[in-house]
C-alpha positions as CSV (number, residue, x, y, z in Angstrom):
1,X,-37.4,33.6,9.5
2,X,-36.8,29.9,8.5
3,X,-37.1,27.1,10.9
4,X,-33.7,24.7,11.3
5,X,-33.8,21.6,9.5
6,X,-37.2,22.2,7.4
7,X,-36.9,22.1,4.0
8,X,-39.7,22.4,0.9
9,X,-38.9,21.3,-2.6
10,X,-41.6,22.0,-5.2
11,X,-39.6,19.4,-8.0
12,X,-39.8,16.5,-4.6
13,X,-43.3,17.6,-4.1
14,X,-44.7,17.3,-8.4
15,X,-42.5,13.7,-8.4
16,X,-39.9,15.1,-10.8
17,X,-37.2,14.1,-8.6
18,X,-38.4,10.0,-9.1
19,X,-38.9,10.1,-12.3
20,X,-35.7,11.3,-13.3
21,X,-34.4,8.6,-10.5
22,X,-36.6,6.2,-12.3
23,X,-35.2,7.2,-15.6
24,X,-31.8,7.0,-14.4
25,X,-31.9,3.5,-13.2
26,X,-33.6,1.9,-16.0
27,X,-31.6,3.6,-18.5
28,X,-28.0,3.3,-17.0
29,X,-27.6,7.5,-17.7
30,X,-27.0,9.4,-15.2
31,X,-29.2,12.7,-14.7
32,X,-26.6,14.9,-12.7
33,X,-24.1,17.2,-14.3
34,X,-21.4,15.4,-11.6
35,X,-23.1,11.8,-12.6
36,X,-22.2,12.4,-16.4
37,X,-19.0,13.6,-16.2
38,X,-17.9,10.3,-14.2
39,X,-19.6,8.0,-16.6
40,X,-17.6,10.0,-19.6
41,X,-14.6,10.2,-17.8
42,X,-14.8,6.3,-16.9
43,X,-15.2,5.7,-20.3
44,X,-12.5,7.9,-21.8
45,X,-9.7,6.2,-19.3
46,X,-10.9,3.0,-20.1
47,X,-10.5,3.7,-23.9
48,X,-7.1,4.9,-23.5
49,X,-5.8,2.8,-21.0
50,X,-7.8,-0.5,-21.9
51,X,-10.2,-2.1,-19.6
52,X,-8.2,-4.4,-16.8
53,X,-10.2,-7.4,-15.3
């Protein structure tokens, strides 16, 4: 039986969690699946389409 709202994440707990946030932020890639296929996606667009500023 679980209690509501309480959660446990071993990959939170060992710090793997910041360091791919760290890595992330310092390298401008995104770790997620969902986070890479915007950045491609972005990219892709703006190579067809031309960047508009």
């Amino acid at each position: 039986m679980k209690i509501p709202g309480l959660s446990f994440s071993l990959k939170r707990a060992l710090g793997v969690t910041k360091a791919k946030q760290q890595f992330a932020r310092k390298t401008g890639i995104p770790t997620t699946r969902a986070g890479l296929e915007r950045k491609i996606g972005k990219m892709v667009i703006n190579s067809i389409f031309g960047k508009k500023r």
